[in-house]
C-alpha positions in Angstrom: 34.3 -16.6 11.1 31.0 -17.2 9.7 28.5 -19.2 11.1 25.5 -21.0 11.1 23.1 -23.4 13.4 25.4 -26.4 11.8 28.8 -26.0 12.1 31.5 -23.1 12.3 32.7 -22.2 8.6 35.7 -20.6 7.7 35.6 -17.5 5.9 36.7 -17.1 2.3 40.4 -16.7 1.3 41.4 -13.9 -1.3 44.1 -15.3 -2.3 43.1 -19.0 -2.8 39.6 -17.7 -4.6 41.3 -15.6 -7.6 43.9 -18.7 -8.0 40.7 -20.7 -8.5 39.3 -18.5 -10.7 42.4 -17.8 -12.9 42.5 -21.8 -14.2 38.8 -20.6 -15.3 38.7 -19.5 -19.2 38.1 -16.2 -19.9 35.0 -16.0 -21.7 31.3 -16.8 -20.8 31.6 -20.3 -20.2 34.0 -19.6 -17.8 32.9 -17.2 -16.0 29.2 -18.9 -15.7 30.6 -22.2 -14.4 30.2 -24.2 -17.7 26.3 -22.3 -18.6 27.6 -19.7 -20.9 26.9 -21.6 -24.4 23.3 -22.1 -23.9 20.3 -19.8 -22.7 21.2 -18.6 -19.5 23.4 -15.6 -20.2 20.2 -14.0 -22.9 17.9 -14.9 -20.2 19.7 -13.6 -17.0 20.7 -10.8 -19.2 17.2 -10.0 -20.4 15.3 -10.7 -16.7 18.1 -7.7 -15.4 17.4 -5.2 -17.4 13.7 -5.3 -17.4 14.0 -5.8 -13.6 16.1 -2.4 -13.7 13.5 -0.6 -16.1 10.9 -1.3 -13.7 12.2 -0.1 -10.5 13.6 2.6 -12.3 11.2 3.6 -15.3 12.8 6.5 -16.6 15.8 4.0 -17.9 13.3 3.1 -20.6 13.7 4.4 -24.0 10.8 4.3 -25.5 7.5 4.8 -24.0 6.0 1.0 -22.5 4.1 -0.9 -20.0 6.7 -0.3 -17.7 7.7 3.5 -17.9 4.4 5.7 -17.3 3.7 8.4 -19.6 4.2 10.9 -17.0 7.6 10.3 -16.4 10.1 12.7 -17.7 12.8 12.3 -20.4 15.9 12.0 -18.9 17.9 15.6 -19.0 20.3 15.3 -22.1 23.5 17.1 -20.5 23.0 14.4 -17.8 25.2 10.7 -18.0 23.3 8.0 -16.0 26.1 5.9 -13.9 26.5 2.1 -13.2 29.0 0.2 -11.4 29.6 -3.2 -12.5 31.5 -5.3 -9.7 33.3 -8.6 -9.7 32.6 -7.8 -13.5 34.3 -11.2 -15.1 34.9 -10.6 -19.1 32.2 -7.6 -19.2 29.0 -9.7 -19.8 26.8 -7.9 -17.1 28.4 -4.3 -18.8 27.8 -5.7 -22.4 24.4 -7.2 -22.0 22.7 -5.3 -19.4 23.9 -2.0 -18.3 25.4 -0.4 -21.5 21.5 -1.0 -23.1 20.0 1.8 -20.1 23.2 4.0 -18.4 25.7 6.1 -20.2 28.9 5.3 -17.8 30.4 2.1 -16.6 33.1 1.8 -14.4 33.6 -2.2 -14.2 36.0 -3.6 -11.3 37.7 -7.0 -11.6 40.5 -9.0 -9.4 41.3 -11.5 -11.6 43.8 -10.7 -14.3 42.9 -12.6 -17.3 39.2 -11.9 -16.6 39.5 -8.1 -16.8 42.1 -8.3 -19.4 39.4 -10.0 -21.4 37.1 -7.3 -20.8 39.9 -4.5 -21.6 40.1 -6.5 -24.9 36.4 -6.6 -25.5 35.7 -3.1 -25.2 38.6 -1.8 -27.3 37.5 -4.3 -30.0 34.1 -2.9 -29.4 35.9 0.6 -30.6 36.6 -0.6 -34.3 33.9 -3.7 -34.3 31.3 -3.2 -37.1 27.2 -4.1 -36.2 26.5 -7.7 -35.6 30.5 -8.8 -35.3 31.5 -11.1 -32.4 34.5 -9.6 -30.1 35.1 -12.6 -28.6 38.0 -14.5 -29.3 35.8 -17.7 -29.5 33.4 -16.1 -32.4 30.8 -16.9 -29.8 27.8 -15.2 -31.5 26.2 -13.5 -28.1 29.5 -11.2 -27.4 28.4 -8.8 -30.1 29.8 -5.2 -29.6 29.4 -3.1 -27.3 26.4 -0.2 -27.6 27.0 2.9 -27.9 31.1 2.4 -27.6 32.6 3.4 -31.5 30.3 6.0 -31.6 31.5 7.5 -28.2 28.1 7.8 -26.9 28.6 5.9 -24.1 32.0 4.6 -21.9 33.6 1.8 -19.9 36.3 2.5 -17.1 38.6 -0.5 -16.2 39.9 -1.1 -12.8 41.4 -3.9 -11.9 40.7 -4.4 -7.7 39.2 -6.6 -4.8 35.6 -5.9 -3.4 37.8 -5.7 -0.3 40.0 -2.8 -1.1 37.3 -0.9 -3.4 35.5 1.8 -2.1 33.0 2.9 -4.4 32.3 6.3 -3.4 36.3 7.0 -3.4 37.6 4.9 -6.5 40.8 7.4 -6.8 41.7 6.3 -2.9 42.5 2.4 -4.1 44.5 3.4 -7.1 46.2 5.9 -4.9 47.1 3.4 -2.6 48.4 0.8 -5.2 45.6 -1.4 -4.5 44.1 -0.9 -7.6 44.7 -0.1 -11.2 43.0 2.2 -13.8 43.9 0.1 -16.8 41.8 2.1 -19.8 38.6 3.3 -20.7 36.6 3.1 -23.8 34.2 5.2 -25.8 32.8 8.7 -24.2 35.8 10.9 -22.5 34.7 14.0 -20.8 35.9 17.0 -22.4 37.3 18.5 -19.4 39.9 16.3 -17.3 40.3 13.3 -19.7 39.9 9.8 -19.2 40.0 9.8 -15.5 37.3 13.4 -14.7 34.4 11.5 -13.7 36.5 8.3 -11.8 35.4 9.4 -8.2 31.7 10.6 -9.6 28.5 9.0 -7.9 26.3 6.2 -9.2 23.0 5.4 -10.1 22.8 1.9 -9.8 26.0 -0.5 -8.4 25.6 -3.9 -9.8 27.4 -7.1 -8.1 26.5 -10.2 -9.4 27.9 -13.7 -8.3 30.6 -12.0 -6.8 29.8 -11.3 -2.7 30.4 -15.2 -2.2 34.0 -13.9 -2.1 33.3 -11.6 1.3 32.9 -12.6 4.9 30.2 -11.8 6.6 31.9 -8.6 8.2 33.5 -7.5 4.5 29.8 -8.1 3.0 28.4 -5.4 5.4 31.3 -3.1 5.3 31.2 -3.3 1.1 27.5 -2.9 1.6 27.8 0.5 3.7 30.5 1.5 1.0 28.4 1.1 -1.6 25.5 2.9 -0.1 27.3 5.9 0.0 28.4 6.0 -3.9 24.5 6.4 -4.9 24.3 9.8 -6.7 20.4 10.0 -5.1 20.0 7.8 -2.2 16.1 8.4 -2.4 16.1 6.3 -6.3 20.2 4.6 -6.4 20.0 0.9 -6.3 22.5 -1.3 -5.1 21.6 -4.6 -7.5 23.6 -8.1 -6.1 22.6 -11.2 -7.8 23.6 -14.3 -6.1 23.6 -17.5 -4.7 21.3 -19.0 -2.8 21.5 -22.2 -0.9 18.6 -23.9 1.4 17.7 -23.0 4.8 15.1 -24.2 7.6 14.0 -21.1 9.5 17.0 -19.8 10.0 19.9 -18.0 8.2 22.6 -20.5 6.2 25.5 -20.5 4.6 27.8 -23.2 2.6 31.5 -23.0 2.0 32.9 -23.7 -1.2 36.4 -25.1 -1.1 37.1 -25.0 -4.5 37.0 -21.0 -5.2 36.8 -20.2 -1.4 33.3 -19.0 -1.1 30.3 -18.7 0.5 27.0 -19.6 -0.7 24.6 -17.2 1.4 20.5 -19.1 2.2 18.1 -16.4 1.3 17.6 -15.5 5.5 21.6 -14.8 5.7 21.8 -12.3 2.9 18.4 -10.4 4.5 20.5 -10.3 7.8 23.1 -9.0 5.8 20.8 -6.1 4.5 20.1 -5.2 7.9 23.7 -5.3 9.8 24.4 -2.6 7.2 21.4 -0.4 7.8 19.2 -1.4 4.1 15.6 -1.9 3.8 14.0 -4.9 1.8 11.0 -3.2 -0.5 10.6 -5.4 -3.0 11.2 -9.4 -4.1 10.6 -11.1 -7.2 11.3 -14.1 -8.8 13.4 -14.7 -12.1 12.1 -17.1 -14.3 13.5 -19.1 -17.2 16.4 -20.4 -16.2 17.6 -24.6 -16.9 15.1 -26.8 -14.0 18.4 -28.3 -13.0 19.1 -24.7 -11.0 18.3 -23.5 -8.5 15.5 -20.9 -8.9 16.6 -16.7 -9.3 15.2 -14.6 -6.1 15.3 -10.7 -7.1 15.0 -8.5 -3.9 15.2 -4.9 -3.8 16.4 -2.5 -0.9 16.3 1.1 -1.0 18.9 3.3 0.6 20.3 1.2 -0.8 19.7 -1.9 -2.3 18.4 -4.3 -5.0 19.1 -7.2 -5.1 18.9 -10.6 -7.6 19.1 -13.3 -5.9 20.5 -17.0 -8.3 21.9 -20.0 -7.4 24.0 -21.4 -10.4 24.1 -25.1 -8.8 22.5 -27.9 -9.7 19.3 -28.9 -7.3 19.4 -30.8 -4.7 23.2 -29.8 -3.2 22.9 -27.9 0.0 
């Protein structure tokens, strides 16, 4: 049961969650609670990546302000990694991490969300520059980079944060309680599709997704996902999420309508410590609609970064 100074809350239901979010269309708006035709998804995407680029320099392409000119090329015989969890349709995989890492392996529960995404990245395969591969023609899904010319790949598993353990991705599907349901773009030339399923990460993404976890799942996922990072000393963990008010303590809200908790900025640094991560850095995100709540990016090493967003209009708790 999760708790706070106020009252007893219950903890999020599975079940009752992905039936919420499967009466949600699949596609941007859906997935962004009604913000995915306007600004928000460029912005969020953009404030991500050059969050990423600067705690991790060497993701830059090209030399800038934010990677310094001593910092070395990155190897070409090695593939950067990202895991993109709670992944919806593929916007965070689109948008953000196919633009710096070579590998993706996105995980998604809900059925018609990660079908959406299957569907994306194969159209991505045969999609020519500047086409939109969304079934709406909405102009921002454009296709994927680096995809039909193979540079670059997206491994689809459909599973719950609660049975998905990053460092052992092969254990869940072996188990039934998760499927491999394609992959697109780069194949390894030894051991097909699945070779590199079960390789380490250098960067595991969660966005607006960890309101689905109780407190006890958030720090068991959290200790999971520590132990995927290819180089603990430079892997990230990145989780971009709610936030709800507080006063002095730590908070949380529960959501009946998807079955979630929305986690006060106190809760989720309490959350960072029951599983053993350090806080080094907070920033944050500008640009989004006034009407939201404002975008807290904090990162903890060994594991985790995290964005902090609340996606709610202000003034709710």
């Amino acid at each position: 049961m999760s708790t706070n100074s106020e009252t007893s809350l219950p903890d999020p239901d599975l079940e009752d969650g992905i039936k919420y979010w499967e009466t949600q269309p699949a596609n941007y708006d859906g997935v962004l609670g009604g913000f995915g035709n306007g600004s928000l998804p460029r912005v969020d995407a953009l404030g991500s990546r050059q969050f990423l680029q600067y705690l991790l320099p060497e993701l830059c392409t090209v030399p800038s302000a934010v990677r310094p000119l001593s910092t070395p090329a990155k190897p070409a015989e090695k593939r950067s990694r990202a895991l993109d969890v709670g992944a919806g349709v593929g916007r965070v995989t689109s948008d953000v991490l196919l633009h710096l890492f070579s590998d993706v392996l996105l995980v998604e529960p809900v059925e018609s969300f990660i079908a959406e995404a299957l569907r994306r990245g194969r159209a991505s395969e045969s999609a020519e520059a500047g086409a939109s591969i969304a079934e709406d023609n909405n102009p921002e899904a454009a296709p994927w980079k680096g995809v039909r010319d193979k540079a670059k790949s997206v491994t689809f598993v459909q599973a719950t944060l609660q049975d998905f353990d990053p460092a052992r991705p092969s254990a869940a599907v072996s188990s039934e309680k998760a499927k491999v349901l394609g992959r697109v773009g780069y194949i390894p030339a030894e051991g097909g599709e699945a070779a590199d399923l079960d390789s380490s990460f250098d960067v595991v993404w969660c966005q607006w997704c960890l309101g689905a976890l109780s407190d006890l799942d958030l720090v068991a996922f959290f200790r999971r996902a520590k132990a995927a990072l290819r180089d603990p000393a430079r892997g990230l963990v990145v989780v971009k999420e709610n936030l709800c008010s507080e006063k002095g303590e730590p908070r949380a809200v529960f959501d009946e309508n998807d079955s979630s908790l929305t986690r006060s900025d106190l809760a989720w640094k309490k959350a960072f410590s029951d599983a053993g991560l350090k806080l080094i850095h907070e920033q944050i995100q500008n640009g989004f609609p006034e009407e939201l709540y404002p975008v807290k990016m904090c990162v903890d090493r060994h594991v985790l970064q995290t964005l902090h967003s609340k996606i709610r209009p202000t003034g709710t708790p």
